[in-house]
C-alpha positions in Angstrom: 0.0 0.0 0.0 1.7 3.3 -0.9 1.9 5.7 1.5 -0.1 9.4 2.1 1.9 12.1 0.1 4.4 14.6 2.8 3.2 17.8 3.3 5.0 20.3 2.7 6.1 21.2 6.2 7.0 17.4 6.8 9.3 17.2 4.0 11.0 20.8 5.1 11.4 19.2 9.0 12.8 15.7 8.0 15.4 17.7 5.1 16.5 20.0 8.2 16.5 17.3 10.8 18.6 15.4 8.7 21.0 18.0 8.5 21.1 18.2 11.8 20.2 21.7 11.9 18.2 23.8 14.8 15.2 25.2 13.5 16.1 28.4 15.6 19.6 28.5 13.9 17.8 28.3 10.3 16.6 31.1 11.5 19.5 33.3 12.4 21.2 31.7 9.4 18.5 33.1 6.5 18.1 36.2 9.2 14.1 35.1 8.4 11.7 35.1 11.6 11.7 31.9 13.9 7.6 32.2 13.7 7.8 31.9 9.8 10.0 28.8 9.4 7.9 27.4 12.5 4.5 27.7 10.2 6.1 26.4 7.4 6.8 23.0 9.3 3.8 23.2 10.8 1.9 23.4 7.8 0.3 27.0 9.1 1.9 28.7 6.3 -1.3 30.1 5.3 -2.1 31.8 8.3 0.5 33.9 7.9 -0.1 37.7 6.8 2.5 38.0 4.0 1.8 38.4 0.3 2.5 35.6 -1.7 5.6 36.8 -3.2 7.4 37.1 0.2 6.1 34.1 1.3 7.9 32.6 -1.5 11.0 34.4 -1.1 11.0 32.8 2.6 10.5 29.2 0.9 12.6 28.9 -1.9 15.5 30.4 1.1 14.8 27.9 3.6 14.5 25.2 0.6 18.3 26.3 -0.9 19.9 26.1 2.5 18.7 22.9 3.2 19.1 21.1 -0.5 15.8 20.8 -1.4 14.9 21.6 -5.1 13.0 25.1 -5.3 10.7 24.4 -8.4 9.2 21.5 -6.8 8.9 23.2 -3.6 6.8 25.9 -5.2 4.9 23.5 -6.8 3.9 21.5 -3.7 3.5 25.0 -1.7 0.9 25.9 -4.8 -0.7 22.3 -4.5 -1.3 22.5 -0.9 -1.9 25.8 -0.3 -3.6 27.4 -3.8 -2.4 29.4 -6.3 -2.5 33.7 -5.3 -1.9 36.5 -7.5 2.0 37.5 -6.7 1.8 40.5 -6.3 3.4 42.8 -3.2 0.9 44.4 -0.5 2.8 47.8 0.4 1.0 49.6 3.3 -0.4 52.7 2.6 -2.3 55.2 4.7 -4.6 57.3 3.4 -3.2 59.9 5.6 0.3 59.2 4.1 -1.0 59.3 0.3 -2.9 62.9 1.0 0.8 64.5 2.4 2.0 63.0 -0.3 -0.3 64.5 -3.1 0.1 67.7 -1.2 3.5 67.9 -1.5 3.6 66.9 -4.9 1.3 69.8 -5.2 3.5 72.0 -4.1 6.9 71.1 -6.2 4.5 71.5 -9.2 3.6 75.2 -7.9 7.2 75.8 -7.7 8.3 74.8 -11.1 5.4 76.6 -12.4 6.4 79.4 -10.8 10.0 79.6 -11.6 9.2 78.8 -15.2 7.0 81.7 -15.2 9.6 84.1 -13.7 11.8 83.1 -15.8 9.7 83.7 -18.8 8.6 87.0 -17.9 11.9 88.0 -17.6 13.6 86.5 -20.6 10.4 88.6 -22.1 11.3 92.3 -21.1 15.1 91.5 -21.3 14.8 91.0 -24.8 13.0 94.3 -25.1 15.4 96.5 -23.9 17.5 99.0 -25.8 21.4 98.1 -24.8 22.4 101.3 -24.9 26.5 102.6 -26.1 28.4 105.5 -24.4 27.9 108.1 -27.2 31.0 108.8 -29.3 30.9 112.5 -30.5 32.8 114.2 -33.0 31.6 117.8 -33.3 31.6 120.7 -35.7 30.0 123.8 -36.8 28.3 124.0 -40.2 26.6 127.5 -40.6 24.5 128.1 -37.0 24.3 124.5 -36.3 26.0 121.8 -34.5 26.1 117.9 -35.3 27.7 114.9 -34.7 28.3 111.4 -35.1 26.9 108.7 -32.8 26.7 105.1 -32.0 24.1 102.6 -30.2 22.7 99.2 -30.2 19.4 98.1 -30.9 18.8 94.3 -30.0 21.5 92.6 -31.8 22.4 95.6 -34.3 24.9 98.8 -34.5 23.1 101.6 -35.8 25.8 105.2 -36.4 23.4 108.0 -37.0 23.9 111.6 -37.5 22.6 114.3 -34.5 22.0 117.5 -35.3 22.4 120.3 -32.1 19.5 123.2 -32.6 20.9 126.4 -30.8 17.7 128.0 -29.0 17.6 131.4 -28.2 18.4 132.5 -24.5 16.6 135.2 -23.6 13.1 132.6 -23.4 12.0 131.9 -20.1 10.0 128.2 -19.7 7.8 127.5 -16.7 6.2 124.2 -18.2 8.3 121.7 -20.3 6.0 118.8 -21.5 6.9 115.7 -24.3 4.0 113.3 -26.0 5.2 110.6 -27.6 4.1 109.5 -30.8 5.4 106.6 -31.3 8.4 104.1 -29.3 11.5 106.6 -28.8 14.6 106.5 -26.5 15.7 109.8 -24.4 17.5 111.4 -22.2 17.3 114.7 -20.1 19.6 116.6 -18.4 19.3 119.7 -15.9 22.3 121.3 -14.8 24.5 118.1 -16.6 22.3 116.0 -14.4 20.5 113.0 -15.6 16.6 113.4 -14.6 15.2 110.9 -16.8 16.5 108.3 -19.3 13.9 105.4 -20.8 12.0 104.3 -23.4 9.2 106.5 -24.5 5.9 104.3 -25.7 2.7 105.9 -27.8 1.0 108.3 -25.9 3.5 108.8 -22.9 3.6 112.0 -21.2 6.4 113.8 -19.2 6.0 117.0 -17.8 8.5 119.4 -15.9 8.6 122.8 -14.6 12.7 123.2 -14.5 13.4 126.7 -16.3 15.5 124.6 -19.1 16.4 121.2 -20.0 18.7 119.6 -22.9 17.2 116.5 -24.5 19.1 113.6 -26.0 16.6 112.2 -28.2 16.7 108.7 -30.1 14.0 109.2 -32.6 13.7 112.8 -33.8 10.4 112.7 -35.4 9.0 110.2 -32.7 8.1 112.5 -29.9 6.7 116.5 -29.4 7.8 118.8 -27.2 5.5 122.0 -25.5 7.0 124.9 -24.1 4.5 126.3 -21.9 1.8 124.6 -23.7 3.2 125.5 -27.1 4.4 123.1 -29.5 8.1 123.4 -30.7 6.9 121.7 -34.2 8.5 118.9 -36.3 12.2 118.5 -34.5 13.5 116.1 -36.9 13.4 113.1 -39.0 11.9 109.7 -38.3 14.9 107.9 -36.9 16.9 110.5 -36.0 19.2 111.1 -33.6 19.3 114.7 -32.1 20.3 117.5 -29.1 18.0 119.9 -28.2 18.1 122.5 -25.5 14.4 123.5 -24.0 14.2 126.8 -24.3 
């Protein structure tokens, strides 16, 4: 008469036994817990809350170190036990996975915010005028004054030709106003002081009440001038470069 099949935790104590091997030194040996190799002989295996891939990590393990053959211990754990779904059960809190989404929520903010910096920056440096120390060479033809200068505009070198409009000095200016008519540079001195250098935009206004002023203007025919509410007429060409003292 042939004999009941082993179970699978018989075959794993008689294997160790004959080894002569302490189940508690198994233990320290595959640095797996005492209470797992203890189900495994005892055919409790089952009760134990692993997922089915760690449970047979711990088998094929205890099966190498005592000479058994894995495949056929999987099998039999599968025949005696039932075939599971491996797959691995990882904890996970609702609490944790909402900090977790929050934070993730916040790195994205950040990149989009950087991002955005960075494009609104890239955005108005690429509008502005780099602007050349001035290179003059002057001289007098008739009652005038002009001279040669040199600036950048974006990637380009631009020489234009200013022309320097004597005024006459016995004027007297309480209200010095400019209206821009279309994008032009300046700059205005009082005194040899700086009091305003920019870009001028369509329909910009600047008003002063200095008695005089000398203007450095990019675009000649880009801007007006008013001298106490009167208008100084066409300055100059579109384009042009010119020094003006007000009055």
């Amino acid at each position: 008469m042939v004999g009941e099949p082993k179970s699978l935790g018989e075959i794993f104590r008689e294997e160790r036994e004959k080894k002569g091997l302490d189940l508690k030194e198994v233990s320290s040996l595959l640095k797996i817990s005492y209470r797992y190799l203890e189900a495994i002989e005892n055919d409790t295996f089952d009760k134990i809350n692993l997922s089915d891939f760690y449970k047979k990590a711990i088998i094929k393990k205890y099966a190498n170190i005592i000479g058994l053959n894995e495949n056929n211990i999987i099998d039999l754990y599968y025949s005696q036990y039932g075939r599971n779904e491996d797959k691995i059960e990882i904890p996970f809190k609702n609490k944790d996975r909402s900090r977790c989404e929050w934070k993730y929520g916040i790195y994205i903010l950040v990149v989009v915010i950087l991002l955005t910096t960075i494009f609104i920056s890239s955005y108005f440096q690429s509008r502005l005028i780099t602007q050349k120390e001035p290179t003059y060479t002057l001289y007098s033809i008739s009652n005038k004054q002009e001279s040669s200068y040199t600036y950048s505009l974006g990637s380009s070198t631009y020489t234009s030709t200013e022309t320097i409009f004597p005024q006459s000095e016995n004027t007297l200016s309480s209200t010095i106003k400019v209206i821009a008519n279309e994008r032009t540079w300046i700059r205005v001195f009082n005194d040899e002081k700086i009091i305003y250098e920019g870009i001028l935009n369509k329909g910009d206004v600047l008003t002063w009440t200095y008695t005089s002023l000398y203007f450095h203007i990019g675009n000649a025919g880009g801007i007006e001038i008013f001298y106490n509410e009167q208008s100084m007429g066409v300055l100059g060409k579109r384009g042009e470069v010119i020094k003006l003292k007000v009055p």
